[in-house]
N, C-alpha and C positions, 0 to 999 in steps of 0.2 A: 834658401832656394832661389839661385837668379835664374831668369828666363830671357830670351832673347827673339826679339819678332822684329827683323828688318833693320830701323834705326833706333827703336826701343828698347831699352834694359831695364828688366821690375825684377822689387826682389821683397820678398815676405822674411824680416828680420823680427824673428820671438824674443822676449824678452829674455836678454842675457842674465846669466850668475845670478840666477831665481831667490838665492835665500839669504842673501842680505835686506833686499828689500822687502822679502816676507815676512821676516823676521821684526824689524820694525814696524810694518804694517798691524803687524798681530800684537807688540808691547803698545800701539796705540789704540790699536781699540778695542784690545782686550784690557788697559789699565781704564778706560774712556768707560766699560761697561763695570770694568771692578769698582768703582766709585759710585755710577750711578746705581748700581739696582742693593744696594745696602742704604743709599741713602734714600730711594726712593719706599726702600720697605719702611725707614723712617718715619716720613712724611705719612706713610698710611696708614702705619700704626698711631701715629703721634693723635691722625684725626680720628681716630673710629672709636682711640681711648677718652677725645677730648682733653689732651693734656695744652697745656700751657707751653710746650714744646712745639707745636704748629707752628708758631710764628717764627721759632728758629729755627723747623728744621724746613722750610719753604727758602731761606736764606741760604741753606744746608745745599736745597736742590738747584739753587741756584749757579751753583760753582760746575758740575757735569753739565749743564745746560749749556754755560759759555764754554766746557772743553770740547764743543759740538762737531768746532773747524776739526780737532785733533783728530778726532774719531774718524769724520772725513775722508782726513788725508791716510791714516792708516788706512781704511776702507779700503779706497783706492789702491795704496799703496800693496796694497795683499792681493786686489784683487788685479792689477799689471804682474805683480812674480806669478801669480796662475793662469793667467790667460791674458795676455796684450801682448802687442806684437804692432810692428812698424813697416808698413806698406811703402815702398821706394820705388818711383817710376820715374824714368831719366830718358825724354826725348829730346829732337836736335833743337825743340821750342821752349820749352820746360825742364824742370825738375822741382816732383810732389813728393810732397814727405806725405803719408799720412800715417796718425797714429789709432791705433784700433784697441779695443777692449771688449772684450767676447768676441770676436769678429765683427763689433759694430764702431764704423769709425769716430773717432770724438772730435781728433783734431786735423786737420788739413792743410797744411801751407804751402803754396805753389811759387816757385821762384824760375824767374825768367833764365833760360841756360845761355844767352850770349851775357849774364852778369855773373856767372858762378865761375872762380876761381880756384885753382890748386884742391883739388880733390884731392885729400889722404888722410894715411894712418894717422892717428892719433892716439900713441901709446898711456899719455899720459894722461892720467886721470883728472877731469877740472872740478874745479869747486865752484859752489854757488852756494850763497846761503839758503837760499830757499829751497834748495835740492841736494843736502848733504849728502843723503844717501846715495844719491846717482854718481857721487865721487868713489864710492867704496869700488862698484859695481866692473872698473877695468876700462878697457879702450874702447876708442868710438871712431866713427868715422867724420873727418871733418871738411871745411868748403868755407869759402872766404865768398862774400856776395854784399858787393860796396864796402863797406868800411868795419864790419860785422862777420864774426867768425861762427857758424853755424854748425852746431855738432847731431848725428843721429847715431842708430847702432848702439847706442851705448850697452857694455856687458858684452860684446862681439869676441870672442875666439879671437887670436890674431889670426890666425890665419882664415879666420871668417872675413873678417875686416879688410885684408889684404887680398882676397879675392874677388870682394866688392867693389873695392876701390878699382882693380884693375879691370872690372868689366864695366862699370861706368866711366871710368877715366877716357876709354876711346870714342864711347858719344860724345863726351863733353867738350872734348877739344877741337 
């Protein structure tokens, strides 16, 4: 949805191609829960028998405790394919990204608009190791700002993407 007031273009961009990243989201922390609560019935049995298994299986629970980040990030990651969504506001001073989850925003980055360059399509998918799955996910919209190539949208329709770019491309110029 882009809106237009004046010299301003905002646009409320949902999270694209929902079920790659749900999908992941949910083998993490649904494998993140399948480990722990078998091992943790372990541990409770182990103590209430008084077995000589305590001591291993405390070592046991040790291993679901550090997959903690995993769970996390599926968490997350499930909980952007159901609800997140990227708030894009582009005045003749600025351009703010921000990123939202439930409607509540997490992330916010503000960049000067006399330094953002070449607003466009970005068909092709990037990679990042730490964001594999935002590769699966499809096109994005992109912006070059100093030396730094800056993507949002990600998961965008093309012709979502291409109608974005074109109503912010005439602020930014």
């Amino acid at each position: 949805m882009i809106e237009r007031s004046g010299d301003t273009v905002s646009a409320i961009v949902p999270a694209g191609n929902r079920k790659p990243a749900a999908v992941w989201g949910s083998v993490l922390f649904g494998g993140w829960l399948a480990t722990l609560l078998p091992i943790a019935a372990l541990v409770g049995l182990s103590y209430a028998v008084g077995s000589d298994a305590a001591d291993m299986s405390l070592i046991l629970f040790g291993f679901p405790v550090g997959m903690l980040g995993f769970a996390g990030m599926g968490a997350y990651m499930l909980l952007w394919a159901l609800a997140g969504s990227e708030r894009v506001v582009l005045t003749p001073r600025s351009l703010v990204l921000q990123r939202r989850l439930l409607g509540v925003p997490i992330v916010t980055r503000e960049y000067a608009t006399e330094h953002v360059a070449r607003i466009r399509y970005s068909p092709t998918p990037y990679m990042r190791p730490w964001n594999l799955w935002s590769s699966i996910l499809g096109c994005s919209v992109a912006f070059d700002y100093g030396a730094m190539t800056y993507r949002f949208g990600v998961g965008l329709a093309e012709s979502d993407a291409r109608n974005l770019v074109e109503a912010i491309g005439g602020v930014a110029q």
